[in-house]
PASEBA-1860 file (N, C-alpha, C; in nm, 3 decimals):
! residues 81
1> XXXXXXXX> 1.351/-1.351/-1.436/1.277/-1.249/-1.363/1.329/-1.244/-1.218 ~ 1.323/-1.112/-1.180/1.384/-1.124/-1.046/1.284/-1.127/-0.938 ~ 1.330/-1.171/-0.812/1.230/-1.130/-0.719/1.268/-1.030/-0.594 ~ 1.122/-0.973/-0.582/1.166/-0.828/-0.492/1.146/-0.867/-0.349 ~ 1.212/-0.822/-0.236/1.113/-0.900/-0.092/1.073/-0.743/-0.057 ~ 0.967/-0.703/-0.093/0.923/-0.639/-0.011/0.828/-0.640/0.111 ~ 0.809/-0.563/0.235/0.743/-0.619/0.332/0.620/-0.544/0.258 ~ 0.523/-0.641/0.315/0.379/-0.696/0.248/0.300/-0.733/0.379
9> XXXXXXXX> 0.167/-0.633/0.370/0.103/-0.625/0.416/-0.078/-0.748/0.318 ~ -0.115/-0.822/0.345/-0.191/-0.842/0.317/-0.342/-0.858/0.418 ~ -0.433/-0.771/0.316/-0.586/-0.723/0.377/-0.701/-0.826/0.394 ~ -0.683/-0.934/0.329/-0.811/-1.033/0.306/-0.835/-1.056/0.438 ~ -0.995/-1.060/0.441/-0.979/-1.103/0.545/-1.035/-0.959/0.661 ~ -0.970/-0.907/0.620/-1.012/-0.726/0.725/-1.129/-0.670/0.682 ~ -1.203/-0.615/0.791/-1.266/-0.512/0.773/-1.215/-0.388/0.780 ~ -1.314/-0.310/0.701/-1.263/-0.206/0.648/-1.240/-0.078/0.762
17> XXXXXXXX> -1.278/-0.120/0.877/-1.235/-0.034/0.986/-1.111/-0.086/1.034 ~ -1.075/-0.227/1.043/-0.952/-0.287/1.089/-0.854/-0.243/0.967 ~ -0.913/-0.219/0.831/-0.756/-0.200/0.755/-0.746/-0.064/0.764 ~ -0.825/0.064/0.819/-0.773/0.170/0.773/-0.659/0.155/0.936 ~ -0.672/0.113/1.047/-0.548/0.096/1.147/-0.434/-0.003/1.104 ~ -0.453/-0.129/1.010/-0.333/-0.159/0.998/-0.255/-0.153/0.882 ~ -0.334/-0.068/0.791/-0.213/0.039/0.711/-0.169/0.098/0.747 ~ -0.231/0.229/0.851/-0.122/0.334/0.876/-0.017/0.293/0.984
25> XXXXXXXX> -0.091/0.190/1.063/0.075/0.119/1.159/0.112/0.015/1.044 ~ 0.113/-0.016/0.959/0.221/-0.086/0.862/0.315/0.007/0.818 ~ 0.266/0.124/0.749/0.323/0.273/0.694/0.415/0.314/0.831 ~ 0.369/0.353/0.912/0.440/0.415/0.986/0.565/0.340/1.072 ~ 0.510/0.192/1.079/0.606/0.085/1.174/0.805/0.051/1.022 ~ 0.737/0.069/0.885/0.794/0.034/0.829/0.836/0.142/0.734 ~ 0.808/0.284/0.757/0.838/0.410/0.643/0.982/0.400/0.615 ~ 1.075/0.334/0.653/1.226/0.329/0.660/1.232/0.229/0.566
33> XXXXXXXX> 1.106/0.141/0.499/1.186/-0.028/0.448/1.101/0.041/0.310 ~ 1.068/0.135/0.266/0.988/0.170/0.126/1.058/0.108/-0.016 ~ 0.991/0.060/-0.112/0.841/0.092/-0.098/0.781/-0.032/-0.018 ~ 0.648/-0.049/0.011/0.566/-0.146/0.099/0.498/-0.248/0.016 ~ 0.436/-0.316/0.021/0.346/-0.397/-0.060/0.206/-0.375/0.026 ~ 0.094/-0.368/-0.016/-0.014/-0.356/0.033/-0.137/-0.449/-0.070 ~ -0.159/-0.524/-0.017/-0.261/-0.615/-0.110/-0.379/-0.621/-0.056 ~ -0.490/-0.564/-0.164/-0.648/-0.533/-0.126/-0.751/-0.589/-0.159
41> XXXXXXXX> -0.647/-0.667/-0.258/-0.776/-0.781/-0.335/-0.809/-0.672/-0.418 ~ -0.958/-0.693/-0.472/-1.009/-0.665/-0.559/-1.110/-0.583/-0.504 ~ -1.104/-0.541/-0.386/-1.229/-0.426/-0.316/-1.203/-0.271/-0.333 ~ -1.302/-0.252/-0.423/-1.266/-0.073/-0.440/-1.243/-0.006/-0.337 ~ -1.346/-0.028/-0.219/-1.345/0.035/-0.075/-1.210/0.008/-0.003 ~ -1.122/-0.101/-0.033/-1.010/-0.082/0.074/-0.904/-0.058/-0.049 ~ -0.900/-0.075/-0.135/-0.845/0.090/-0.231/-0.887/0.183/-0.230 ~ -0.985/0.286/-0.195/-0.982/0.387/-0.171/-0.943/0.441/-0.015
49> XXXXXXXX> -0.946/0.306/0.076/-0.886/0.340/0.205/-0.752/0.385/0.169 ~ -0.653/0.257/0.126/-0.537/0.298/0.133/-0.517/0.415/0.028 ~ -0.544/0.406/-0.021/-0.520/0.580/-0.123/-0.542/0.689/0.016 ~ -0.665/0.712/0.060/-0.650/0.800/0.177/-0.512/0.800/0.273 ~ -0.504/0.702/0.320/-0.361/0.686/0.428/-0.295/0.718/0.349 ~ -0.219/0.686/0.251/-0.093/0.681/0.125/-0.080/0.830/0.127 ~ -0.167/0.924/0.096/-0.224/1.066/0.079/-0.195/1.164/0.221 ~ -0.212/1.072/0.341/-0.227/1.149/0.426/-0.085/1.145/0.522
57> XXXXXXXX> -0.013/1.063/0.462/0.146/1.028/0.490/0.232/1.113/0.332 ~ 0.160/1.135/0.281/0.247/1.229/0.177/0.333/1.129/0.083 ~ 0.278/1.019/0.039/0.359/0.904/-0.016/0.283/0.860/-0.125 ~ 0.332/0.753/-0.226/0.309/0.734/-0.365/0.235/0.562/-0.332 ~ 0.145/0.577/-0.480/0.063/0.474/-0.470/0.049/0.431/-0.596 ~ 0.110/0.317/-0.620/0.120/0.225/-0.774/0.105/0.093/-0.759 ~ 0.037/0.035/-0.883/0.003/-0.070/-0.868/0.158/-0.172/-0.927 ~ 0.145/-0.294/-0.832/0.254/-0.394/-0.788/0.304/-0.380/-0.957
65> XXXXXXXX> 0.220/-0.445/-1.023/0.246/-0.468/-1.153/0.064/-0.462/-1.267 ~ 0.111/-0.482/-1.403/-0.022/-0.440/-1.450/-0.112/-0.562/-1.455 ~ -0.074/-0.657/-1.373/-0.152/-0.815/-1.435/-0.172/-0.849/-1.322 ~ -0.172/-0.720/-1.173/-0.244/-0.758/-1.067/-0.268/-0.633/-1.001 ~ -0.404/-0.620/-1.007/-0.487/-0.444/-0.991/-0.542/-0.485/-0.839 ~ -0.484/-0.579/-0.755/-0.506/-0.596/-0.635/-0.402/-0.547/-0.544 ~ -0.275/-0.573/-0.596/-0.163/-0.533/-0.527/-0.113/-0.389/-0.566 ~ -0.096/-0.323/-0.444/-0.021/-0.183/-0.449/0.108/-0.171/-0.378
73> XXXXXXXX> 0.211/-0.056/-0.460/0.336/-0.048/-0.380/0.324/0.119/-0.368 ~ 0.369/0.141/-0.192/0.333/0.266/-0.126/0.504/0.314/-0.150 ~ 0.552/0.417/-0.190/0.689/0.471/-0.264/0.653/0.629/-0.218 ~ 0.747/0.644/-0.212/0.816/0.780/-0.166/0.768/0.876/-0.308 ~ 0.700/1.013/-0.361/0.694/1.078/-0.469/0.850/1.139/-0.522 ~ 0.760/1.151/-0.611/0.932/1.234/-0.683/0.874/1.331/-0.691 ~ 0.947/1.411/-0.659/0.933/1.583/-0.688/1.071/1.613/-0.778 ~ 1.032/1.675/-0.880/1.089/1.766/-0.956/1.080/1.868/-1.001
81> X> 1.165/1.980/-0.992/1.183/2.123/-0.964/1.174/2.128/-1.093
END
């Protein structure tokens, strides 16, 4: 198995007013190093934060892998014509 380094933001720990500022300066400090790692734990509320930011930067939101619904990777969409 390989390993990925992506830069990784982890939330534990934040309130939910402190993570909606240090997603979008994670997003914005790092939109050049995509995709991001963003880890929320297991709180619906700071998954639905970052879904908002992710949304409001025009960017993609998937989970790391399927055997961890805590971790998200923020990716560029595909558009196809």
């Amino acid at each position: 198995m390989t390993k990925t380094n992506h830069k990784s933001l982890d939330l534990h720990g934040s309130t939910h007013k402190e993570a909606k500022i240090l997603i979008d300066e994670f997003i914005i400090k790092n939109i050049n190093e995509l995709p991001l790692e963003v880890i929320t734990g297991n709180s619906v509320d700071m998954l639905e934060i970052l879904k908002k930011i992710v949304s409001n930067h025009n960017l993609k939101l998937i989970p790391s892998n399927s055997f961890n619904l805590g971790s998200y990777l923020v990716t560029m969409p595909l558009y196809i014509d």
